[in-house]
C-alpha positions in Angstrom: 0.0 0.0 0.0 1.2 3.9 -0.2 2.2 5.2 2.8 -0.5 6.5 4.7 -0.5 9.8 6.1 -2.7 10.3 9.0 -1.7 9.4 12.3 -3.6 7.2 15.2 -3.3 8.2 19.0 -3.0 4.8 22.1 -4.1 6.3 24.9 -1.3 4.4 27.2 -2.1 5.4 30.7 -4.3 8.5 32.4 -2.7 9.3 35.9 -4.2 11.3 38.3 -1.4 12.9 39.6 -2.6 15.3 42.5 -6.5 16.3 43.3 -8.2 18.0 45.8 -10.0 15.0 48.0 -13.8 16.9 47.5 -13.0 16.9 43.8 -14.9 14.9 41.4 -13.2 11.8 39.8 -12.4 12.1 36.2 -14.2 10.0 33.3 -13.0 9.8 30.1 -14.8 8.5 27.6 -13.5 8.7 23.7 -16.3 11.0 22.7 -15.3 11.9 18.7 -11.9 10.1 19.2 -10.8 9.0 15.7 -9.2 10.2 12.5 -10.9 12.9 10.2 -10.7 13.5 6.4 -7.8 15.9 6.4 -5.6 13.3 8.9 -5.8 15.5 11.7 -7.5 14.0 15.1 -9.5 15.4 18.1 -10.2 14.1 20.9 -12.4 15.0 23.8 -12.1 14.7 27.4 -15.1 14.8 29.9 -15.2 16.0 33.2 -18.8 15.8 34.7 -19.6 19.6 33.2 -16.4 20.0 32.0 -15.3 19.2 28.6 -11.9 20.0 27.4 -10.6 19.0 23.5 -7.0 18.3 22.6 -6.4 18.6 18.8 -3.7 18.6 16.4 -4.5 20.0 12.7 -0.9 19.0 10.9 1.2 16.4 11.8 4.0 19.1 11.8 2.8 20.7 15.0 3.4 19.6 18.5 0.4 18.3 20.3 -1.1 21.1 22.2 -3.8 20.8 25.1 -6.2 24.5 24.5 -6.8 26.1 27.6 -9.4 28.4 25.4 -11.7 25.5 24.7 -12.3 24.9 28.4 -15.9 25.3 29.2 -17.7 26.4 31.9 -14.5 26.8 34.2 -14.0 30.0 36.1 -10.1 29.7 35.8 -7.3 27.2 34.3 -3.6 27.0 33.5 -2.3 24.8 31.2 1.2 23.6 31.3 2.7 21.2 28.2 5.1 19.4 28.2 7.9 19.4 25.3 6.5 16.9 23.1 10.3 16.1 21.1 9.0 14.9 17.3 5.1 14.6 16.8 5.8 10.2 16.7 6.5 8.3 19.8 5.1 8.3 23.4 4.7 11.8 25.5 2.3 13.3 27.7 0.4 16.3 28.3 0.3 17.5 31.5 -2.4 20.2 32.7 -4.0 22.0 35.3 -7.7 23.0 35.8 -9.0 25.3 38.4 -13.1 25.2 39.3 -14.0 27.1 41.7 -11.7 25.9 44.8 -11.1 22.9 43.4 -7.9 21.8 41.1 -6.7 18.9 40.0 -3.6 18.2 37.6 -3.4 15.5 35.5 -0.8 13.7 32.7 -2.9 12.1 29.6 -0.3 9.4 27.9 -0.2 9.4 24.4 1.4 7.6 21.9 1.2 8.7 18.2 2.6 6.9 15.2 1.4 6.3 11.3 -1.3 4.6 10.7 1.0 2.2 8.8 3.4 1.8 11.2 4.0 -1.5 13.6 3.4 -1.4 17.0 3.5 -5.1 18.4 3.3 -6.0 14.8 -0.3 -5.0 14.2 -1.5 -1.5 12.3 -4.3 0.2 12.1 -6.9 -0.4 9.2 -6.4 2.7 6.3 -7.6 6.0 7.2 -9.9 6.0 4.1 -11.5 2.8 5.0 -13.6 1.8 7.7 -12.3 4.0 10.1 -15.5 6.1 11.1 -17.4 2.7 11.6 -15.0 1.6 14.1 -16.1 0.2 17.4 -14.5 1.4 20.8 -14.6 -0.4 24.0 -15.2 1.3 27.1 -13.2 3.5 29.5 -12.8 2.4 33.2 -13.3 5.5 35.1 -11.6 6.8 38.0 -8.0 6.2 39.1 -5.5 3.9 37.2 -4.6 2.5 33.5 -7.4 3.4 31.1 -7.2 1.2 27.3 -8.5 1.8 24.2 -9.2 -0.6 22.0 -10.2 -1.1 18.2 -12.7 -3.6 17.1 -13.6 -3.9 13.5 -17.1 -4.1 12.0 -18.3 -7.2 10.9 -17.5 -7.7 7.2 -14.4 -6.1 7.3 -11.8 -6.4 4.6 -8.0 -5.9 5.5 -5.9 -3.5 3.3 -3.7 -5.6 1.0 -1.1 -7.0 2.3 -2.2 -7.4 5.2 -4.5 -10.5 6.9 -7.4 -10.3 9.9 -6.4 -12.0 12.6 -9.1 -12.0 15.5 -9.5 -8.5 15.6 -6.3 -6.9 13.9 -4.9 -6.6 10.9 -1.6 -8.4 10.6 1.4 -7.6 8.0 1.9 -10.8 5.3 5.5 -11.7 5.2 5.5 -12.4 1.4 9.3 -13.1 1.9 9.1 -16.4 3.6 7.9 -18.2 0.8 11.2 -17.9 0.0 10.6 -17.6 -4.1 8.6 -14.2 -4.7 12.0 -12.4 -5.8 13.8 -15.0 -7.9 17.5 -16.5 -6.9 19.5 -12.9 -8.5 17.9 -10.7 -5.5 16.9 -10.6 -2.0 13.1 -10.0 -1.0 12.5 -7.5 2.1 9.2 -7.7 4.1 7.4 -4.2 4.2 4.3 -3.7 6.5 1.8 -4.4 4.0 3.9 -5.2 0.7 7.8 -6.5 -0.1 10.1 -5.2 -2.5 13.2 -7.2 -4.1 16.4 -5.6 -3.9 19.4 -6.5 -5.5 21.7 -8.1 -3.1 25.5 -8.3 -3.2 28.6 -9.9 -2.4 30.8 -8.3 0.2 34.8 -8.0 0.2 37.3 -5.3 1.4 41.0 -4.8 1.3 43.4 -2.4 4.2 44.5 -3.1 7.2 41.9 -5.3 9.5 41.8 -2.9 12.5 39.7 -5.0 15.5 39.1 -7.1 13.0 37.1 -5.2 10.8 37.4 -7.6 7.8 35.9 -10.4 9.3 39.0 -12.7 8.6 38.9 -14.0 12.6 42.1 -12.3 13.4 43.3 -8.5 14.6 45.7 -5.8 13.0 46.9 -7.5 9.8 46.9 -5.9 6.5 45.6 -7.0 3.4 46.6 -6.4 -0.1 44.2 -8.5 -2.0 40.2 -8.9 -1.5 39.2 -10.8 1.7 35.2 -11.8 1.5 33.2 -10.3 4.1 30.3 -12.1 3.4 30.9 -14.8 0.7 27.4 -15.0 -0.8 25.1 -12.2 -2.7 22.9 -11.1 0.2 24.1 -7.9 1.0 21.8 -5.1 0.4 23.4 -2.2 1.4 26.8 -0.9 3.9 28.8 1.8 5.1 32.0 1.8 7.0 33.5 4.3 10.4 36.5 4.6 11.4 37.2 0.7 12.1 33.7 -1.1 11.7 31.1 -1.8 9.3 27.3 -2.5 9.4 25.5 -4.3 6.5 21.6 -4.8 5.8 20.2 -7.9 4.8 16.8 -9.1 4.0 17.2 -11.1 7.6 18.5 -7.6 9.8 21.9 -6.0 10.1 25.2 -7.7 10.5 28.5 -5.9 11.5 32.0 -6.4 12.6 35.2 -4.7 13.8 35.1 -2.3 16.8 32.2 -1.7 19.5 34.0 -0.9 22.4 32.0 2.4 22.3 28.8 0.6 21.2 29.4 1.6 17.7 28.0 -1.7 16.2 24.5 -0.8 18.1 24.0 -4.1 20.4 26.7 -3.4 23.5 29.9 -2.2 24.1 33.4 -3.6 25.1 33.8 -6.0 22.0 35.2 -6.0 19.0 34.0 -8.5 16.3 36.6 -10.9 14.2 33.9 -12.3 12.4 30.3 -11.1 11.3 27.5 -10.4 14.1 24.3 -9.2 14.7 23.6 -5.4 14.6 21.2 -2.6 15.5 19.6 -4.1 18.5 16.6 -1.8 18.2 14.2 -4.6 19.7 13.1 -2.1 22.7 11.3 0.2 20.7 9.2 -2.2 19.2 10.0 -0.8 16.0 11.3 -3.4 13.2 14.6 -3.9 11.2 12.5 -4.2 8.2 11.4 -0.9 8.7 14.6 1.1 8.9 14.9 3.2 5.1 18.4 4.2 5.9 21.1 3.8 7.7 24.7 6.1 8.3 28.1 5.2 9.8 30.2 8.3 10.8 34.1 7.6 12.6 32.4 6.5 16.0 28.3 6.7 15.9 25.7 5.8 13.5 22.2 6.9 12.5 19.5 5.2 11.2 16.3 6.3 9.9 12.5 4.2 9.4 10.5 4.5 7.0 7.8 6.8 9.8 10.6 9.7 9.9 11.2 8.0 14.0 16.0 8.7 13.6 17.8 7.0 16.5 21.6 6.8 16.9 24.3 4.9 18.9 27.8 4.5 19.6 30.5 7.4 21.0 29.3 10.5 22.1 32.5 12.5 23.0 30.8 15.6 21.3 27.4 15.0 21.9 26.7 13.8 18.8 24.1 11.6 19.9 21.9 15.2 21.0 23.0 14.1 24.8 25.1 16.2 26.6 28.4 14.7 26.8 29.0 14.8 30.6 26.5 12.7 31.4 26.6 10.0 28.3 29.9 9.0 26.8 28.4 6.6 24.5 25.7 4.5 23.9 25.5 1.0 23.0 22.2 0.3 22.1 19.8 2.9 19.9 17.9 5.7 21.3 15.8 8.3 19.4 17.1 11.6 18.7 14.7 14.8 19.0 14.1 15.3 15.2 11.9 13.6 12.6 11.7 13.1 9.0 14.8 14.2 7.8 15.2 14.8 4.1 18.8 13.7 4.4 21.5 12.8 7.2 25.0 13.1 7.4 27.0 11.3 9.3 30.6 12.5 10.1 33.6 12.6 13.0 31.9 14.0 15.8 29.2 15.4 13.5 25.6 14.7 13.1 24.0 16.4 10.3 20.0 17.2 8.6 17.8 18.7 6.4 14.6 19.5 6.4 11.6 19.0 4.2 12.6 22.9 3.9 15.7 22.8 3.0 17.7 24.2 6.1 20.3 22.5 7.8 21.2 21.1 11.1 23.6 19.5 13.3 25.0 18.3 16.1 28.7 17.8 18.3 31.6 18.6 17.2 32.9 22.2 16.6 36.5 22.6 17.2 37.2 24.3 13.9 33.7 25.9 13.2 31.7 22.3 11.8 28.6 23.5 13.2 29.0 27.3 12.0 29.7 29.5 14.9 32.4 30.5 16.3 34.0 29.4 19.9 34.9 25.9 19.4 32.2 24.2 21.9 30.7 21.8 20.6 26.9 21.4 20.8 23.8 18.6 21.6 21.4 20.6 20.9 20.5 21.7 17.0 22.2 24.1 15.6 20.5 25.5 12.9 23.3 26.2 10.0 22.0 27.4 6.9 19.4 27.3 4.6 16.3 29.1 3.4 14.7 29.9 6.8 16.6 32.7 9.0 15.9 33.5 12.7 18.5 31.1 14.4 21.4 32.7 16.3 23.7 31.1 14.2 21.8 30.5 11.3 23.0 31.9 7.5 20.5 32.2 5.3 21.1 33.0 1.6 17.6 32.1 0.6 18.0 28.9 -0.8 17.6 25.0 0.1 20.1 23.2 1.0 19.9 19.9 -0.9 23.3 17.7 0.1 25.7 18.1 2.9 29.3 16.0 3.1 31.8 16.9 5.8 35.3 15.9 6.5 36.0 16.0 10.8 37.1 19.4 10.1 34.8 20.9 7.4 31.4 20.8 6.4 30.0 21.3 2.8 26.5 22.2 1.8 25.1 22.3 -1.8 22.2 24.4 -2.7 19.6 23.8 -4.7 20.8 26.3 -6.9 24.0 24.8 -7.7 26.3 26.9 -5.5 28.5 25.1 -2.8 29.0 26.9 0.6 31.2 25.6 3.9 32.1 26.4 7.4 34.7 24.7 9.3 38.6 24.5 7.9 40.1 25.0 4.6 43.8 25.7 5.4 44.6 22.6 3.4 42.4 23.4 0.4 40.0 21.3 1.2 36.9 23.7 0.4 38.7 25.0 -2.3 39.9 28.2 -0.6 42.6 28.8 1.9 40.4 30.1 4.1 38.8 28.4 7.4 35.1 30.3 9.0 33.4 29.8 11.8 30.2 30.5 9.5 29.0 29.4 6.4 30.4 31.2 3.4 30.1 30.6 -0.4 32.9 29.1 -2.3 32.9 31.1 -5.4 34.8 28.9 -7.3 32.0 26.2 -7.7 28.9 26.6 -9.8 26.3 23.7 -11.5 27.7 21.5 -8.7 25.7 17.8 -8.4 27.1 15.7 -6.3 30.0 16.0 -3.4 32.0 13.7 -1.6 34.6 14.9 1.1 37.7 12.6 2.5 40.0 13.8 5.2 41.7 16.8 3.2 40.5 16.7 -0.2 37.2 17.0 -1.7 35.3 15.9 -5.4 32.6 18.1 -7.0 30.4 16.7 -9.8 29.5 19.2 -12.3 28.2 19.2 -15.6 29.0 15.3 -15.8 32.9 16.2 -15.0 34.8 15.5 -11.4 36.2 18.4 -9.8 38.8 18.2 -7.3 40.8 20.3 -4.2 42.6 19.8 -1.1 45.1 17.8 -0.2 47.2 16.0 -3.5 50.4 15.0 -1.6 50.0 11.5 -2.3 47.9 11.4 -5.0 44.1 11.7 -2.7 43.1 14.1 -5.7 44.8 12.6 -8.8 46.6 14.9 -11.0 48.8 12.9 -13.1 51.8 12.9 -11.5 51.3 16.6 -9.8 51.8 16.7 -6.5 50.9 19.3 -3.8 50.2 19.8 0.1 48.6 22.3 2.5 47.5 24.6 -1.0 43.8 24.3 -2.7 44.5 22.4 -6.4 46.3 24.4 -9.2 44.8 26.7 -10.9 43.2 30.1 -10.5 40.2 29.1 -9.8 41.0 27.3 -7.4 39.4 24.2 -8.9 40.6 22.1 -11.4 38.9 18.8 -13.5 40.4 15.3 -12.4 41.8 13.8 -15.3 40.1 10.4 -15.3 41.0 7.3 -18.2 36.9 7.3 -18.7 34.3 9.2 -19.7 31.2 9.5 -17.0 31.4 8.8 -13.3 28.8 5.9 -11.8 30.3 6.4 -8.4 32.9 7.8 -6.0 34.4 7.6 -2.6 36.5 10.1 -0.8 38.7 8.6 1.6 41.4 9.6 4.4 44.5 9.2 2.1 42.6 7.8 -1.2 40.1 8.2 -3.5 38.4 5.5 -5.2 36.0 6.4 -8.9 34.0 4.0 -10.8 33.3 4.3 -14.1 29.9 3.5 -15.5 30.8 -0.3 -16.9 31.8 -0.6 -12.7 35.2 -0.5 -13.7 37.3 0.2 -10.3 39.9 3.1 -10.4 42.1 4.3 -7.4 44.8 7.0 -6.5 46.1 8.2 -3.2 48.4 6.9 -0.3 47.9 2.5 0.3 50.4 1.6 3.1 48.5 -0.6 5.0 46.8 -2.2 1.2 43.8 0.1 1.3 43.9 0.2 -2.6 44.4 -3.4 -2.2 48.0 -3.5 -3.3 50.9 -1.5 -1.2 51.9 1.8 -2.7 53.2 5.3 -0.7 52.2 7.9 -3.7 49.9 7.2 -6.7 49.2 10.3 -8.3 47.3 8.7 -11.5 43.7 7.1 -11.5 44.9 3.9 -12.5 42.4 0.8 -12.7 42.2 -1.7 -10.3 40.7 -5.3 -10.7 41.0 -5.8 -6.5 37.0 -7.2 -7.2 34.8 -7.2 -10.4 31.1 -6.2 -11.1 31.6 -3.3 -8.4 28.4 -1.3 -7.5 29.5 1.0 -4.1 32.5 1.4 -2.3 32.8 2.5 1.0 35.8 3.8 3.1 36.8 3.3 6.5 40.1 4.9 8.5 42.4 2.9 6.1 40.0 0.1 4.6 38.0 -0.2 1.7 34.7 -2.4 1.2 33.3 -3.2 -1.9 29.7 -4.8 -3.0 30.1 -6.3 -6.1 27.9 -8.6 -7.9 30.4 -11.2 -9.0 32.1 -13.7 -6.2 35.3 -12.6 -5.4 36.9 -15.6 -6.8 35.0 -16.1 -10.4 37.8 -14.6 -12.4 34.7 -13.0 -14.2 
């Protein structure tokens, strides 16, 4: 089914928290409680002559209780509590005066899609059946209040979706085993599937914690070692010295959690592939995650409802905790934004966008990342730039910010428009200007920009179909054929120069901390930069030419750890094809 956009509210729990002992008990009955054409709800609360409603109109706005449509009281206050992203579980809490008589209450709510699953049931669809549906009734007084959903007789589930007693239960279309064919990998959605292609995993570099799942520690190696030896792999991405992988049966990882950055503990590190993204708390489901980000230490993931929760080091609060008292996590917890239009996961960095366009982030700031000046590094949002002014930090030149990539020092954000602005440092070229800010600025030299990517000290711009390079070149990170050049932006006036690549077209790049890896649109692999530890899977100090590399075959992503490299290709890694 397409996603669904109205909402549903549980009522968990109604506590009476503090009341006057001659006050009347509550009731509350579910007078009008359900979801209306426009997918807002309302609900009303009774109070023998006291009826209070609590709406929402949008699902952007928080979830107010409106001290205005008190009736007959002579006075009343109304306290809310911070409701941090319209899904999950929060309460309001309010107080009502009558006469001499107050009493303050908390009404538990929990609000999610109508598509979503909780306990692994959903909600019929808002356009069906909905207004005929049954609700029992309210215990009054004191203590845990339920509602519950009965449908009418004759009742016909949504496709994809069965009736079971009375709910409406996800089909797992995927366990036949068959519905995608033996080239890819079927994924169970609530209500559908979808078949993804699926891939082989290798990687080359130096096995850090063992990172490259070979069973052993701190070896380095110069040829492809498989990760995962058979095509399931639908997607990965790599820190500093781990890597988490998505199959249709959850997420896998290996190499360092000491710091919980694999997402299911802390104070291991993993020789060989194990479970990942222990997110079994929430009640939420692997299948439902849409995306999923490694930065050095931490990682992000995102499901399909908007719900983003994070794990692993939190040094700069980059987990939106304050630092002091949370130095990592090992197991997921939600941070205080939804529906982000894209993430960014860095060194000490946490970055968004909005459905607006502006940008956001969290932790790290030593050199300006986050766009203001004084180095501390923050766990709340910091509203960077974008089209929307009125932060205290905020830029604003009036235009959406479609992509963000950041180094540990820099940050990069392309507009809509085309036009590439940074904050953070560029002493080493690596925003194509010798000048670091502690706010965003414009980097003049870069127009009809696409695409970026950003490694340690050097950076790639696609525009008009053509690679752009600057930073760092010492060792070949940007390659120049042969030119060589450190702690100065690439040759040129500009300021920007085109990499000279043996192809024509780019399917892919990856930025890394000493090398660069480009693949051309037959997923031909070519490399350039420093390989001491067999990152380009052969050992070489200085390689200052893209030059091709046959490390795998049938590439379709690479992705770059500290000084590894991990490929999904669709050929085995010993086919000779």
């Amino acid at each position: 089914p397409e996603p669904m956009a109205c909402l549903r509210v549980v009522l968990l729990a109604v506590l009476v928290a503090d009341a006057i002992a001659s006050c009347p008990a509550w009731v509350f009955t579910p007078k009008n409680f359900g979801i209306i054409s426009n997918g807002s709800f309302s609900l009303v609360v009774n109070r023998g002559d006291l009826e209070t409603n609590i709406t929402t109109c949008t699902p952007s706005n928080s979830l107010l209780f409106d001290p205005n449509t008190i009736n007959n009281a002579s006075a009343a206050t109304t306290a809310v509590s911070a409701f941090s992203g319209f899904y999950g579980t929060t309460h309001i809490e309010f107080s009502v005066t009558l006469g001499n008589c107050t009493v303050t209450d908390k009404l538990y709510v929990h609000v999610v899609p109508t598509s979503s699953e909780v306990d692994g049931k959903v909600w019929p669809e808002c356009t069906e059946g909905v207004q005929n549906t049954k609700y029992q009734a309210l215990s009054s007084g004191v203590g845990p209040v339920q509602v519950s959903l009965s449908f009418p007789e004759g009742y016909t589930c949504p496709t994809g979706f069965q009736l079971v007693g009375n709910e409406c239960v996800n089909i797992d279309e995927c366990r036949t085993g068959s519905v995608c064919g033996t080239s890819q990998s079927c994924v169970d959605t609530q209500g559908s599937f979808t078949c993804q292609a699926a891939y082989y995993m290798s990687g080359v570099g130096l096995n850090q914690l063992g990172v490259l799942a070979t069973g052993t520690k701190h070896t380095s190696h110069y040829e492809a070692v498989p990760i995962v030896d058979s095509p399931t792999v639908l997607d990965a991405c790599a820190g500093h010295d781990y890597i988490i992988w998505r199959t249709a049966s959850g997420f896998f990882g290996t190499g360092n959690s000491l710091r919980g950055q694999l997402g299911t503990g802390n104070g291991f590190t993993a020789t060989t592939p194990v479970p990942a993204f222990d997110d079994t708390s929430s009640g939420r489901a692997p299948a439902n995650v849409s995306e999923f980000f490694c930065g050095a230490s931490h990682a992000v993931f995102k499901y399909l409802d908007g719900v983003v929760v994070t794990f692993g080091d939190n040094t700069y609060g980059q987990l939106g905790v304050n630092p002091s008292t949370l130095s990592f996590r090992a197991t997921p917890q939600t941070l205080n934004f939804t529906s982000p239009a894209t993430i960014t996961v860095a060194d000490g960095t946490t970055y968004w966008t909005t459905a607006t366009g502006d940008a956001y982030g969290i932790g790290r700031n030593d050199k300006g990342q986050l766009g203001f000046f004084g180095g501390s590094p923050s766990y709340t949002a910091i509203h960077i730039i974008g089209p929307t002014s009125g932060g205290a930090h905020t830029t604003s030149p009036g235009v959406a910010v479609a992509q963000i990539a950041s180094s540990a020092f820099t940050a990069l954000f392309l507009l809509s428009d085309g036009t590439v602005w940074y904050t953070g440092e560029s002493s080493k070229g690596e925003a194509c200007t010798y000048f670091s800010t502690y706010m965003p600025s414009q980097v003049n030299t870069l127009s009809s920009v696409t695409a970026m990517a950003s490694g340690l000290y050097h950076s790639f711009f696609l525009s008009s179909g053509i690679v752009l390079g600057c930073g760092v070149y010492a060792d070949g990170q940007v390659p120049l054929n042969g030119s060589t050049g450190y702690n100065i932006f690439v040759t040129g006036s500009t300021g920007v120069t085109q990499v000279p690549l043996p192809f024509s077209g780019i399917a892919g790049l990856a930025a890394c901390q000493q090398h660069s890896w480009f693949l051309s649109p037959d997923h031909v692999l070519y490399n350039s930069g420093a390989s001491p530890t067999g990152a380009l899977g052969k050992y070489v100090a200085a390689q200052t030419e893209a030059t091709r590399s046959d490390v795998v075959t049938g590439t379709r992503k690479v992705v770059c750890g500290a000084d590894f490299s991990v490929f999904l290709h669709k050929t085995p890694l010993y086919s000779g094809l």
